[in-house]
N, C-alpha and C positions, 0 to 999 in steps of 0.2 A: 528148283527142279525136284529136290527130295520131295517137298511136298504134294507135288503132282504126282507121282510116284510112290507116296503114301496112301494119299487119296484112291488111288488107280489097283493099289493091292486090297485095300478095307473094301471099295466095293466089289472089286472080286470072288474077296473071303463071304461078302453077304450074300452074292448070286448064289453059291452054291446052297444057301440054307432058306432061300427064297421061292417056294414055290408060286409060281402061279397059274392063274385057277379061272374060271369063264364066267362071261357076264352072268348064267344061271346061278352058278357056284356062290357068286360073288352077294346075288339078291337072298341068296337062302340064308349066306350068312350073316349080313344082313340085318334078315326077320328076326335071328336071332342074340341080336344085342350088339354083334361082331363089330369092332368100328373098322371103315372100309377105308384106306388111303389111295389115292388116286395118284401118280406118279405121273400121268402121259403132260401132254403141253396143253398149256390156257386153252389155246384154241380149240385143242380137243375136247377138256374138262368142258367147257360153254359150251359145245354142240349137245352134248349128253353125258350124263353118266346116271350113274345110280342114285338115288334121293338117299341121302342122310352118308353120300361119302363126302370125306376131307381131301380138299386139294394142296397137294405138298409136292411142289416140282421137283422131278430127278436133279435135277441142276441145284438147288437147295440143298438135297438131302444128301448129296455131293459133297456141296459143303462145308456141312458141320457131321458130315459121318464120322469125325476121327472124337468126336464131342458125344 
């Protein structure tokens, strides 16, 4: 149970420093070098995203966020 509970504070602490930003935002950074991580579900990731982002499940980065 701690560790859900660990888990459930670290990603907390990260939303506050986590901005996010719009598909535009997202292609301009993008163009420029920016590497793009994709968070939402498989399903999503396969319907579309943006060419040259990396898909890393919220559930993963879950995880190993205390890593």
């Amino acid at each position: 149970m701690q560790q859900v509970e660990d888990i459930l504070r670290l990603a907390n602490e990260a939303r506050k420093r986590i901005k996010e930003i719009s598909p535009d935002e997202a292609r301009k950074l993008a163009a420029s070098g920016t590497v793009l991580i994709d968070v939402r579900e498989e399903k999503e990731f396969t319907a579309g995203h943006i060419p040259g982002a990396t898909h890393v499940s919220r559930g993963a980065l879950e995880a190993c966020i205390s890593e």
